[in-house]
N, C-alpha and C positions, 0 to 999 in steps of 0.2 A: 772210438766210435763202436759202437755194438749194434747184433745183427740187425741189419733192416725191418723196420716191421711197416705199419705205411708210411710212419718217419724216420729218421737216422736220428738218434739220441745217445747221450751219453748216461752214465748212472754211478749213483753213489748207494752200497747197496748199506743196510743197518749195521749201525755198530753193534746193537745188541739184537742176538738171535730170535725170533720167533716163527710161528708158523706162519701164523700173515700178518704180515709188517703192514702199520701205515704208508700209506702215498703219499707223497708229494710230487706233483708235475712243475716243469715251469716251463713257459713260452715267454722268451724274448721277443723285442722290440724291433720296429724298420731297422734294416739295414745291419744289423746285429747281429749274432749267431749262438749255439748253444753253451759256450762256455763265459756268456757273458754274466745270465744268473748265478750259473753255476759258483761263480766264487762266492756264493752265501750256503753252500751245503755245509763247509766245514763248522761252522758255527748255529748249523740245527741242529733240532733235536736228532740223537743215535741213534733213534728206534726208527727213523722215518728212512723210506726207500726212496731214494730221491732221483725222478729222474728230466732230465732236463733235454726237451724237442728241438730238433733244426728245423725252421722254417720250408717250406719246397721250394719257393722261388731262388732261384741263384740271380743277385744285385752286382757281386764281384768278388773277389779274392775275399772268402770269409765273411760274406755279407751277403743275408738273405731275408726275404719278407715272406709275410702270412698272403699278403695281397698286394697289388699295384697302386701307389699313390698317383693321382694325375696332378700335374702342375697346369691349371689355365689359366690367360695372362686375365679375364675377365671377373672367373670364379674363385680363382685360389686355389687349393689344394684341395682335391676329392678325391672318396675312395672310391675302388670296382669293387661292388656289394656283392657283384656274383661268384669274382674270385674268394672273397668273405668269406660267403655262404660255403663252397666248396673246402675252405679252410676249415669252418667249422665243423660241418661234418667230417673231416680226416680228423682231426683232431677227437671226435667222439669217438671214431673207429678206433684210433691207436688208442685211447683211455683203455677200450675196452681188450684192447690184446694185451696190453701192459699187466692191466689186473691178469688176464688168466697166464700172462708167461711167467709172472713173478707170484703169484698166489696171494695177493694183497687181499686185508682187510675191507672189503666194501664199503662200510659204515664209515669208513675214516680214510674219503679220498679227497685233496686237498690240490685245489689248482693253483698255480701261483700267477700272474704275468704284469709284466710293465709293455707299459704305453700300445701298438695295436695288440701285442700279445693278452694284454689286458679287455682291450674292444672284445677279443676273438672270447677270452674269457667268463667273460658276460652273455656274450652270445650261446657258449656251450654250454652253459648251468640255465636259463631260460630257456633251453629250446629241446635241452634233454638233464631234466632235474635228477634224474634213476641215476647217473653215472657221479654225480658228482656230490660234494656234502658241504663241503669248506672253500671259500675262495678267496684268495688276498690278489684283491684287485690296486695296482700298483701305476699312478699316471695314467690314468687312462678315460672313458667313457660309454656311454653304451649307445651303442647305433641301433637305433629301433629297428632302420629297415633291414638288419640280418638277422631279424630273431624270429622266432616261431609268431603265428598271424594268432596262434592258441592261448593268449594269455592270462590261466586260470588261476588264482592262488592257491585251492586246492592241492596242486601238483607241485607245491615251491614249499611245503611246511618244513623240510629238514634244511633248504638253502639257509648259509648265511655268512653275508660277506664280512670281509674287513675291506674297507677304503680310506684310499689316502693320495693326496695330490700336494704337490708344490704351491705355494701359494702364489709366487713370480715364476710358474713354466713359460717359458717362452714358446712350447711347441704346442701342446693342448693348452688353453684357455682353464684356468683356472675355473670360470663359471659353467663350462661343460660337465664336469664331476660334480660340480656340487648340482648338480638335474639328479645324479645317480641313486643320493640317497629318499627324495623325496618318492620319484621311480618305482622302488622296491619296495617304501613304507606302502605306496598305493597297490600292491601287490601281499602285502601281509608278509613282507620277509624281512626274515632278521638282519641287521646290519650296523656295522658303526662306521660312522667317516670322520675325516681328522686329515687338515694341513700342514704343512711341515714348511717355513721359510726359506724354500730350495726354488731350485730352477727346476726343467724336466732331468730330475735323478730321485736318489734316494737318501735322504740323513740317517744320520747315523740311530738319532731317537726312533727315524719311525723304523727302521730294521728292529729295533728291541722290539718297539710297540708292535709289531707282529709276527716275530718271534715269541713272545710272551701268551699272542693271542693263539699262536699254534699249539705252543706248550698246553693252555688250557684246554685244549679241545681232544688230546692225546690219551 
């Protein structure tokens, strides 16, 4: 675990030397923890500095969240948008220590995340577009109520996602993501989305299918 900055993260730093390496960030999923992404560094690109956030909230023994899920016996599952909110902005603060402690390329900073890391994901590239360029948004969705009330296209022309969802998740609704891309067309931003015959995880194609898509952008 490396020094504190507003989150504890771990990091994969480039195989091959530059003066500012690409980014890649990645936020895990409920109840999850920083080295759950993490076992897809070894098999990106060597040039990318990869570093991968612990959530704040402590759930249990290596198990921690972006935000509080509620369980209601009436409503079902809801999130606290405030904790969200507060998430997302940490989240943009450590973007921003990250680049100046490791002297990354700005042009080419690359969010990763699954399932709320994902949510949170979304949240930080619509609500502060300047930090961010590339996002492989992973099982996930986009919750209107944590994002900026400023919804300009103007300010989204270098955003552009990759998206990709299970088609049988059990946890997010399949029909949730697919709002995502319609979403962002309405928004003027680039994006591809694409299902994969999984539950809530990851196959193995779509790992290639966005690997491939980080390789192009590199």
């Amino acid at each position: 675990m490396s020094k504190k900055l507003s989150l504890d993260y771990i990091v994969r730093r480039p195989k091959t030397t530059s003066t500012n390496p690409p980014l890649l960030i990645l936020l895990h999923g409920y109840g999850s923890n920083e080295q759950d992404l993490f076992s897809f560094a070894s098999e990106l690109p060597d040039e990318l500095l990869i570093i991968s956030a612990r959530a704040p909230q402590t759930l249990g023994m290596g198990s921690y969240s972006w935000y509080t899920i509620n369980f209601d016996m009436n409503n079902g599952k809801f999130s606290d948008n405030k904790e969200a909110i507060a998430s997302r902005d940490l989240i943009a603060t450590f973007i921003d220590e990250i680049k100046e402690a490791y002297k990354t390329n700005p042009a080419k900073t690359f969010l990763l995340g699954f399932s709320q890391g994902t949510i949170l994901s979304y949240a930080v590239s619509l609500t502060y577009p300047e930090k961010v360029r590339h996002i492989i948004a992973l099982s996930g969705y986009i919750n209107q109520d944590i994002l900026t009330t400023d919804l300009n296209p103007d300010n989204y022309k270098n955003l552009d996602f990759f998206i990709s969802h299970g088609s049988v998740d059990q946890v997010i609704p399949v029909e949730w993501a697919q709002k995502s891309a319609p979403f962002l067309n309405s928004l003027k931003i680039k994006n591809s989305y694409q299902e994969y015959m999984v539950g809530h995880g990851v196959a193995p194609q779509n790992f290639y299918a966005f690997k491939n898509w980080i390789e192009e952008r590199l």
